[in-house]
VOVO-742607 format. One line per field, with one value per residue (C-alpha): residue number from 1; residue in three letters; chain; x, y, z. Coordinates in pm, 1 decimal, m for minus. Each point is the difference from the previous one (the first is absolute). Layout:
vopa <- c(NUM_...)
nuro <- c(ala_...)
mimi <- c(A_...)
xx <- c(X_...)
yy <- c(Y_...)
zz <- c(Z_...)
***
This chain:
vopa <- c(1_2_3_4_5_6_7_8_9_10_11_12_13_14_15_16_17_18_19_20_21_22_23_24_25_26_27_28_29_30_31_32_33_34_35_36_37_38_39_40_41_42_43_44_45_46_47_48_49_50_51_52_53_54_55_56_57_58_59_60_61_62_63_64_65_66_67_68_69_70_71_72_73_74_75_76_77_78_79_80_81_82_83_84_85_86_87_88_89_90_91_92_93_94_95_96_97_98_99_100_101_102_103_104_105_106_107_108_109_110_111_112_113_114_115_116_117_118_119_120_121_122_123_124_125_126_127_128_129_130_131_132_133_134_135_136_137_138_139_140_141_142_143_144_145_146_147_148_149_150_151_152_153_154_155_156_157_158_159_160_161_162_163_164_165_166_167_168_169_170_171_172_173_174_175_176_177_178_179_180_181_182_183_184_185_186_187_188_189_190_191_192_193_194_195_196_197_198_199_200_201_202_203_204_205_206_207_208_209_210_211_212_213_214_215_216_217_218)
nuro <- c(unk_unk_unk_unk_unk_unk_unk_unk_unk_unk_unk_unk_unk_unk_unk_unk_unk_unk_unk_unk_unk_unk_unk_unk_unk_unk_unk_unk_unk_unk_unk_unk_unk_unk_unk_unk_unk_unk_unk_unk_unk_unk_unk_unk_unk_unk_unk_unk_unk_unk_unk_unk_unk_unk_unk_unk_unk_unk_unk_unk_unk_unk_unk_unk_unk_unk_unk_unk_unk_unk_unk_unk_unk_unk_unk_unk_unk_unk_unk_unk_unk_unk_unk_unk_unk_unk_unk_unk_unk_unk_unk_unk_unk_unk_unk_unk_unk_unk_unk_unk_unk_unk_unk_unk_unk_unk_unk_unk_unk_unk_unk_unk_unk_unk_unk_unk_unk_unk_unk_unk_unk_unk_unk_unk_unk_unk_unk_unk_unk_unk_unk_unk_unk_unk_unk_unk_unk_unk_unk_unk_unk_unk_unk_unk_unk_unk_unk_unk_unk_unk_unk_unk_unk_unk_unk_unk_unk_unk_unk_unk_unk_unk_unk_unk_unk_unk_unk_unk_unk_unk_unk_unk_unk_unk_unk_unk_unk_unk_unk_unk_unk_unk_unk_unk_unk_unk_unk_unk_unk_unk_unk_unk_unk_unk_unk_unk_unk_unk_unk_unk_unk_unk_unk_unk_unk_unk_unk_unk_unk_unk_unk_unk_unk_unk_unk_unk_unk_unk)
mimi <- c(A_A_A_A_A_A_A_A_A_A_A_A_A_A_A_A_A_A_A_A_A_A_A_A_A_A_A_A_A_A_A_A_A_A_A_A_A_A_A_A_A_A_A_A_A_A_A_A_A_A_A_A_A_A_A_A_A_A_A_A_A_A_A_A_A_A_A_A_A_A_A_A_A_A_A_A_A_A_A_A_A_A_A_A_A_A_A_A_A_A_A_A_A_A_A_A_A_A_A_A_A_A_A_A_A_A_A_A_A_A_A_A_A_A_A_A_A_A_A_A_A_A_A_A_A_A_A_A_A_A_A_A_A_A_A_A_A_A_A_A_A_A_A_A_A_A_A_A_A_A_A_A_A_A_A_A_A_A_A_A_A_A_A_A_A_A_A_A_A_A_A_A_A_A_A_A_A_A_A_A_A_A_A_A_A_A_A_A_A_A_A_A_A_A_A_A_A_A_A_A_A_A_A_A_A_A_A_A_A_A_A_A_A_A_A_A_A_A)
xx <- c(m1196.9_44.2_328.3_m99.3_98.3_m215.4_177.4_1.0_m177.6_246.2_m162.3_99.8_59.6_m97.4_268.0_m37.1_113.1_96.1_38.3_215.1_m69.0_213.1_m199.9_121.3_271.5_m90.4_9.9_301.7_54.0_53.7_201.7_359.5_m68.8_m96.1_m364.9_m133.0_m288.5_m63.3_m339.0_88.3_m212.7_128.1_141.9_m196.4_255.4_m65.5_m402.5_97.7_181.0_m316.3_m200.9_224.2_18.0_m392.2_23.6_260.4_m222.1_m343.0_27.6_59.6_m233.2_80.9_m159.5_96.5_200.8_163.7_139.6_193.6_m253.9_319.0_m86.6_274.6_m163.5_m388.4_75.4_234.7_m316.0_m290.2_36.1_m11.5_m357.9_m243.0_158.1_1.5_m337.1_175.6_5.5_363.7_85.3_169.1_275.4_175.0_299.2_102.6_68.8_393.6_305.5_18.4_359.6_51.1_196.9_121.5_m413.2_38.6_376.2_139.3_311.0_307.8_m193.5_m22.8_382.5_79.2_m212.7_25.3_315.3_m165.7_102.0_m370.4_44.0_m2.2_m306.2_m159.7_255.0_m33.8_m394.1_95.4_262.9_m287.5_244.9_m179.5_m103.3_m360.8_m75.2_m166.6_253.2_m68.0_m141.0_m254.3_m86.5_m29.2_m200.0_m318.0_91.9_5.7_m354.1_m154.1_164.5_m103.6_m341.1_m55.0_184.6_m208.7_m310.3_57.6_165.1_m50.9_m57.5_109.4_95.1_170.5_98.6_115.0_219.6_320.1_384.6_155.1_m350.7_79.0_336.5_m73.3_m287.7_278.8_230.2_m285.1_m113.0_316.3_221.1_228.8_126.5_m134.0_357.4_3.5_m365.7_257.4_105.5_m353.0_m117.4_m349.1_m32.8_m351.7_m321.8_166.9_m154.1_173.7_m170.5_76.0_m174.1_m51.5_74.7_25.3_313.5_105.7_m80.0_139.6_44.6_m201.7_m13.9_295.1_11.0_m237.3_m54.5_m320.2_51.3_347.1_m74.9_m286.6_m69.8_m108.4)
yy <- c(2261.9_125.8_m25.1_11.8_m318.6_m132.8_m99.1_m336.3_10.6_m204.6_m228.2_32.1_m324.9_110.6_m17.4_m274.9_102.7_m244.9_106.1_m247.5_91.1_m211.4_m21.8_168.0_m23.3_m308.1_m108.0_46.8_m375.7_m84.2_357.4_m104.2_m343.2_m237.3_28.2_m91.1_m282.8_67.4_250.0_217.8_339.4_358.4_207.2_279.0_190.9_m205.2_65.4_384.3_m25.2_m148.8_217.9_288.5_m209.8_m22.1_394.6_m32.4_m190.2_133.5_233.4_m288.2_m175.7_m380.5_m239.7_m290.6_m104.9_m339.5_m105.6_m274.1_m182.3_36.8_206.5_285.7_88.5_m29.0_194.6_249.3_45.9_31.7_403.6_1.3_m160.2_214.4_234.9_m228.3_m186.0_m246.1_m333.4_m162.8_m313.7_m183.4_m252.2_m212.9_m15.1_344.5_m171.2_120.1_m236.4_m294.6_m24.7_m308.5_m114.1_432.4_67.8_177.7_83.3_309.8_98.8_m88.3_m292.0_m161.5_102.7_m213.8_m259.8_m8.2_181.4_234.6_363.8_248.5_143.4_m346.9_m94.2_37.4_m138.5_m291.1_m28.3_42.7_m297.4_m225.7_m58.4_131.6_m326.7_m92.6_337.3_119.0_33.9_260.2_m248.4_m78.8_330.3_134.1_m271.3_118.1_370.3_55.9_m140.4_246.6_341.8_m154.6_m35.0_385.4_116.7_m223.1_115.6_371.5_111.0_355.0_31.4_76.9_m287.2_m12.4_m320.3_m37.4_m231.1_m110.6_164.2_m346.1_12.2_375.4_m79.8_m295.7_199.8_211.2_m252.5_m113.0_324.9_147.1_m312.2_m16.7_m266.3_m77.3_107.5_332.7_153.1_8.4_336.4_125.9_123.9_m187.1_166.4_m62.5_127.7_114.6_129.2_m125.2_76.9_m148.8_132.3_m286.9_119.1_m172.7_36.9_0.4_m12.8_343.8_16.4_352.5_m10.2_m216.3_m92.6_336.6_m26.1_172.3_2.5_127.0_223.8_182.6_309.5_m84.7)
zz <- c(m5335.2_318.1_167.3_349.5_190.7_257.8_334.2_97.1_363.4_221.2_223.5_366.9_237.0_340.8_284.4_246.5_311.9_319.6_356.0_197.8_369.3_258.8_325.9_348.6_251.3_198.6_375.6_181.3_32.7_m385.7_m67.8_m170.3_m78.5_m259.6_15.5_m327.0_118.4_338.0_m4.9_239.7_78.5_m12.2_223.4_187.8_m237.8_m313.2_79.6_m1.7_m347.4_m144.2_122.0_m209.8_m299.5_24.3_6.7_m331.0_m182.5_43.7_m317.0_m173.0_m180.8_m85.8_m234.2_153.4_355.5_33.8_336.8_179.2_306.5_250.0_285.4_m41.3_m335.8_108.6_301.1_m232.7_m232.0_251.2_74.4_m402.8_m28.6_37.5_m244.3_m250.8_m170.9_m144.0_137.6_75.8_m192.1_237.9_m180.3_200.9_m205.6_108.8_342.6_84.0_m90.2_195.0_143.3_188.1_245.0_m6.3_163.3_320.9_m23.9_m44.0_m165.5_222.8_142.5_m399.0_m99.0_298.9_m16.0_m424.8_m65.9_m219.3_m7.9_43.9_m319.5_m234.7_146.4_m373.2_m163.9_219.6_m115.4_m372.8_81.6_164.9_288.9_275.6_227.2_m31.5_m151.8_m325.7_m312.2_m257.8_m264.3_265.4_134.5_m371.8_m74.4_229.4_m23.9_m343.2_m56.4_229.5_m162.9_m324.7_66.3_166.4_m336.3_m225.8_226.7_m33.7_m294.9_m15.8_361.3_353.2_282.5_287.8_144.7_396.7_67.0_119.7_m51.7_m169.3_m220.7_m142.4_m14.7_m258.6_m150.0_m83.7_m110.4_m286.6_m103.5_m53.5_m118.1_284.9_169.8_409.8_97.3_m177.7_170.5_325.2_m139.2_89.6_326.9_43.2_373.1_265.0_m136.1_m329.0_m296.2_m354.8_m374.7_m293.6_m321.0_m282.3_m332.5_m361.2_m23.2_320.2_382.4_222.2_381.2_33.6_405.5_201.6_359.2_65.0_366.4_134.3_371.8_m62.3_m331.1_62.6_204.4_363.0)
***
């Protein structure tokens, strides 16, 4: 009898691979303050960082691209369209954070009108306390269902999903098992690229905060 063993082939799961791509600067007007639900435009600026992103990403080919309908986002993805065949999905649930009665203030305007010091400002959303604003449970609640569905969509596969810096940021939060509070450690900058690769056993931040307009060679 022969003694030769025969090796087991090992089947391979495919990576899935997100790109989380926050949209522009945006106009002067909204810069520094609690935007979140107001759908403002870019900047001539923010229009010239999507332009390099759309330069970034043209040697990439994606299987699928979600995006949020706010303006910021549509106006961030525009430069990207022609070099890309694939339709956008557009879910509103990838709409930024609503915060309140914080919309349209900026940071020493809402520690003296809420007493809040700039940097709690997500530990005040993880708390529910911010007036008339979205809490985490809430916010999770119609985020979550969107980066399940363009995982359970595309396993195996490529997408890139432009949105919103409080979206990544809890996009973050669920794929890597962290609470809201905790993604503050994280740069999530204008127009920035960030990829997470899925894997059985776990999910690995390959590409963080990678800023094209800033990055790349002029």
């Amino acid at each position: 009898m022969s003694s030769t063993k025969r090796l087991r082939k090992t089947k391979v799961t495919p990576v899935t691979r997100l790109l989380l791509i926050r949209h522009g600067e945006v106009e002067t007007r909204y810069q520094g303050v609690f935007g979140g639900s107001i759908d403002m435009n870019l900047s001539k600026r923010g229009h010239e960082q999507a332009r390099m992103l759309a330069k970034f990403l043209r040697g990439r080919n994606f299987d699928a691209i979600y995006a949020s309908p706010m303006k910021r986002v549509q106006q961030t993805f525009a430069p990207s369209r022609n070099h890309h065949p694939v339709k956008q999905v557009i879910l509103p649930g990838l709409r930024e954070i609503d915060f309140g009665d914080w919309t349209g203030f900026g940071w020493d305007a809402v520690r003296e009108k809420f007493g809040i010091q700039p940097y709690e400002w997500l530990d005040k959303i993880e708390l529910g306390v911010v007036p008339n604003g979205e809490s985490t449970v809430h916010f999770r609640k119609r985020v979550e269902p969107c980066l399940r569905r363009a995982i359970r969509e595309n396993r195996g596969k490529t997408v890139a999903i432009f949105c919103h810096g409080g979206v990544i940021r809890m996009m973050l939060a669920l794929l890597l098992d962290l609470p809201l509070p905790k993604t503050g450690a994280f740069d999530v900058e204008y127009t920035s690229v960030t990829q997470v690769a899925l894997h059985p056993h776990m999910n690995e931040i390959e590409l963080l905060n990678f800023t094209p307009w800033r990055d790349l060679p002029k």
